[in-house]
C-alpha positions as CSV (number, residue, x, y, z in Angstrom):
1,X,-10.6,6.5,-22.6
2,X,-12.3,6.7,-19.4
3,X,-15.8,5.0,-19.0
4,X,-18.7,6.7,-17.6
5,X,-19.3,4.4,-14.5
6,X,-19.9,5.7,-11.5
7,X,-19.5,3.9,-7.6
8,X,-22.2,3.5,-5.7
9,X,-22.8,5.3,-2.5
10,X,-20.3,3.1,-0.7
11,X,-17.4,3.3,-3.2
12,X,-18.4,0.0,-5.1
13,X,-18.1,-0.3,-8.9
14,X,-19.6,-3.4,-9.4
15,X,-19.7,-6.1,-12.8
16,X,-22.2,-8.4,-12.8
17,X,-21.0,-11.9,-13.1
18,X,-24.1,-13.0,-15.1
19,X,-23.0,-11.5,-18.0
20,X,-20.1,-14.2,-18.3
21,X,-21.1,-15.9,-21.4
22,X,-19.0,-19.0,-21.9
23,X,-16.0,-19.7,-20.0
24,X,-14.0,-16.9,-20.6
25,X,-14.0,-12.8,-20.9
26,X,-12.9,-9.4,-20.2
27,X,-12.8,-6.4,-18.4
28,X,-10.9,-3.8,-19.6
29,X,-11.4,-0.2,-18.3
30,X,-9.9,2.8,-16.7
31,X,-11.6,4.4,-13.8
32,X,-10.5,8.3,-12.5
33,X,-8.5,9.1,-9.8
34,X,-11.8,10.1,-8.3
35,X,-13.3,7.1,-7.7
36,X,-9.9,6.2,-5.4
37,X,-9.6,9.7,-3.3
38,X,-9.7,7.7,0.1
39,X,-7.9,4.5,-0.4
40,X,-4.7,5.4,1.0
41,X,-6.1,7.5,3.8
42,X,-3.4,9.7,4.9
43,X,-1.1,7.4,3.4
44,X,-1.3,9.0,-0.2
45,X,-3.3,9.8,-3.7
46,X,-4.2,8.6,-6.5
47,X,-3.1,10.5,-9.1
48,X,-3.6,9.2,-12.7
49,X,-6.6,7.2,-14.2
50,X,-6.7,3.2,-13.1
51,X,-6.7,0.9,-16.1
52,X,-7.5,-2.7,-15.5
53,X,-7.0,-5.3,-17.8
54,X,-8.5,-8.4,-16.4
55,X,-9.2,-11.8,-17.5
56,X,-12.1,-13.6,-15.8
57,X,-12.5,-17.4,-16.3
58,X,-15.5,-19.4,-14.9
59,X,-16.1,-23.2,-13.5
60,X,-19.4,-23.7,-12.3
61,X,-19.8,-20.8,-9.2
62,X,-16.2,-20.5,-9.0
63,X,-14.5,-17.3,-11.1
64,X,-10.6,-16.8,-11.5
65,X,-9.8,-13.0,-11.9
66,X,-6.2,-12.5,-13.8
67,X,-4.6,-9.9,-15.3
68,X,-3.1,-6.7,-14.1
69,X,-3.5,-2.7,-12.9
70,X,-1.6,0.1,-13.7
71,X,-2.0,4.1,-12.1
72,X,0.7,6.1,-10.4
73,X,-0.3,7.4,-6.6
74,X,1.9,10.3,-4.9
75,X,3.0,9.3,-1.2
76,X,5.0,10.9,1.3
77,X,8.2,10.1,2.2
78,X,8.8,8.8,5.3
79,X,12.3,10.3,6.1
80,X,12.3,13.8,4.6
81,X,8.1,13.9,4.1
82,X,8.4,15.4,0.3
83,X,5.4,14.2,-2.0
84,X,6.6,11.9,-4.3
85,X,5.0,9.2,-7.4
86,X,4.7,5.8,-7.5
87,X,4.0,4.1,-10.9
88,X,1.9,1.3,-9.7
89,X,1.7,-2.0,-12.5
90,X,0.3,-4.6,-10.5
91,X,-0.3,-8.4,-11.1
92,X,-3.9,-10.0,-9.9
93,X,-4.2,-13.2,-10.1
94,X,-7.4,-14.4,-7.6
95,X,-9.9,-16.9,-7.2
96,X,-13.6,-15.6,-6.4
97,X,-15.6,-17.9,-4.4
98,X,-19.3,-17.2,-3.6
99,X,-19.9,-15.4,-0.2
100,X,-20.6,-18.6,2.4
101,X,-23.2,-18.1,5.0
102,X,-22.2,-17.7,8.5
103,X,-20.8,-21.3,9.7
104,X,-20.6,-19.9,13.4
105,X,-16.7,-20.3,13.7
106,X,-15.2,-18.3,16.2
107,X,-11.5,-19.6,14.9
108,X,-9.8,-20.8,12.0
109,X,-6.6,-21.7,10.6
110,X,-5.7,-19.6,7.1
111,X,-3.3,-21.3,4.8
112,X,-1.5,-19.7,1.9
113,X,-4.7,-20.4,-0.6
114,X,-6.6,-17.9,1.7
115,X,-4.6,-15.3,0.5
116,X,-5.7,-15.5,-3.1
117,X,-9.2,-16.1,-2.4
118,X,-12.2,-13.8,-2.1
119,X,-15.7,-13.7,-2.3
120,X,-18.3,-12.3,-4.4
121,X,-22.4,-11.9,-3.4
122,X,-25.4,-11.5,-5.7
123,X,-24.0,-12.3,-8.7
124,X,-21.8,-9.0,-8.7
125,X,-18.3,-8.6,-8.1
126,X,-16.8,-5.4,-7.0
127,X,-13.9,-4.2,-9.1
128,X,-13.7,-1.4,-7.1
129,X,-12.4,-3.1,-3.8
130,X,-10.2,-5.2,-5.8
131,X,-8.8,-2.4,-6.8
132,X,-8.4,-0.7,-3.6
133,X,-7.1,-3.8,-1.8
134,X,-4.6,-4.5,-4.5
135,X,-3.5,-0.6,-4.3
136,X,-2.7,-0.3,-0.6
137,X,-0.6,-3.9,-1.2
138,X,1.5,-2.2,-3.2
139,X,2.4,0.9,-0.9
140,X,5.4,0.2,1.0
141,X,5.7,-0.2,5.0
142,X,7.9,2.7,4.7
143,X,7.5,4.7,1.7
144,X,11.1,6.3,0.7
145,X,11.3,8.8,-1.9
146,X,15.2,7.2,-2.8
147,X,17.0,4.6,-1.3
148,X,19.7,7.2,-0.1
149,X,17.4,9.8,1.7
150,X,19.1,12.3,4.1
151,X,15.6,12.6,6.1
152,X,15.4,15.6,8.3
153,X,17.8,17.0,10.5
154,X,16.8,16.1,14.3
155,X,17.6,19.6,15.5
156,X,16.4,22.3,12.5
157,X,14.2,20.3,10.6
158,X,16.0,20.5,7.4
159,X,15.6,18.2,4.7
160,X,19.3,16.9,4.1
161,X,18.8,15.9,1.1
162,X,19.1,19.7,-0.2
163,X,22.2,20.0,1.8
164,X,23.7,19.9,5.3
165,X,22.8,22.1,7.9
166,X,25.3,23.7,10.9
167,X,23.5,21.7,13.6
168,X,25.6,19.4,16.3
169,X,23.7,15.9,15.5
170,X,25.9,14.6,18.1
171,X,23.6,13.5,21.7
172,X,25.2,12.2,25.1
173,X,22.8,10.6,27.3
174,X,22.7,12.5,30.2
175,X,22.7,9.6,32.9
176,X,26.2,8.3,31.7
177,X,27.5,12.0,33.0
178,X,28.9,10.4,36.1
179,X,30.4,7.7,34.4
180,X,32.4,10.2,32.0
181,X,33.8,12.2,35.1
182,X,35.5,9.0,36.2
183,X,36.6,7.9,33.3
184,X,38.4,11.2,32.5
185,X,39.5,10.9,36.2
186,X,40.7,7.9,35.7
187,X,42.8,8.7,32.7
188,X,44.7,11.4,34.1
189,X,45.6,9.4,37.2
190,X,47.9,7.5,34.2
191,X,45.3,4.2,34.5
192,X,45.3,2.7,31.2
193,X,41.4,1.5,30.3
């Protein structure tokens, strides 16, 4: 069942982290499609309810965030461009630091730790970026409805992977012209290549 939460005027859904009692506990809720309209920019949608079952464990200042994500977004291919869904069942599994204050670093080093580390500020984390950062990680570099797509034929535009077309998909580069009168020259003098 969906909560009645609502983001805040910049797309935040926020949990305060003083409500951790004790080491240990939960957040389990799903959150509409809605609140994710613009995660994927032109990229894709969001097109199911996000359920996130998290489990949040606290040392001192330091929170771990584990658990998982599930929704189903609709992308584009990128060979033929049909719509098609994605069902999305993603692993979290990151370490929430609080927000340091500017050191005045130009430059640093990141090391694979980095990667599973964020930061929270006030006492509030936001679920909702988690959520959207952990979304566009899963959509692929090149989204492909099927492993096998046909694409588009170069010449009409058809989508080949309703069927083939009558076009000539065949191109000679123009500037090799010269080259493919001498060649044909040069075979019916009798030269062998």
């Amino acid at each position: 069942m969906v909560e009645e939460i609502r983001p805040n005027a910049e797309g935040s859904i926020l949990f305060d982290l003083r409500t951790v009692y004790g080491v240990r506990d939960r957040i389990d809720r799903s959150y509409p499609s809605s609140f994710f309209e613009s995660i994927l920019d032109d990229d894709g949608s969001v097109v199911e309810c996000v359920s996130v079952a998290l489990g949040i464990e606290k040392d001192a200042d330091t929170y771990r965030i584990k658990g998982r994500l599930a929704t189903t977004i609709r992308l584009g291919c990128g060979r033929c461009l049909e719509p098609y869904e994605v069902s999305i069942d993603s692993r979290v599994d990151l370490l929430f630091l609080p927000k340091p204050g500017n050191s005045g670093e130009d430059e640093f080093e990141m090391c694979d730790e980095d990667l599973t580390t964020a930061f929270y500020s006030d006492e509030q984390l936001d679920v909702g970026q988690l959520i959207r950062e952990q979304l566009r990680l899963e959509v692929p570099m090149k989204p492909l409805c099927r492993a096998g797509c046909g694409g588009l034929c170069p010449v009409c535009g058809k989508n080949m992977n309703t069927g083939r077309c009558s076009c000539q998909n065949t191109w000679h580069d123009p500037r090799f012209d010269g080259l493919r009168v001498w060649l044909a020259e040069d075979r019916g003098n009798g030269r062998k290549e």
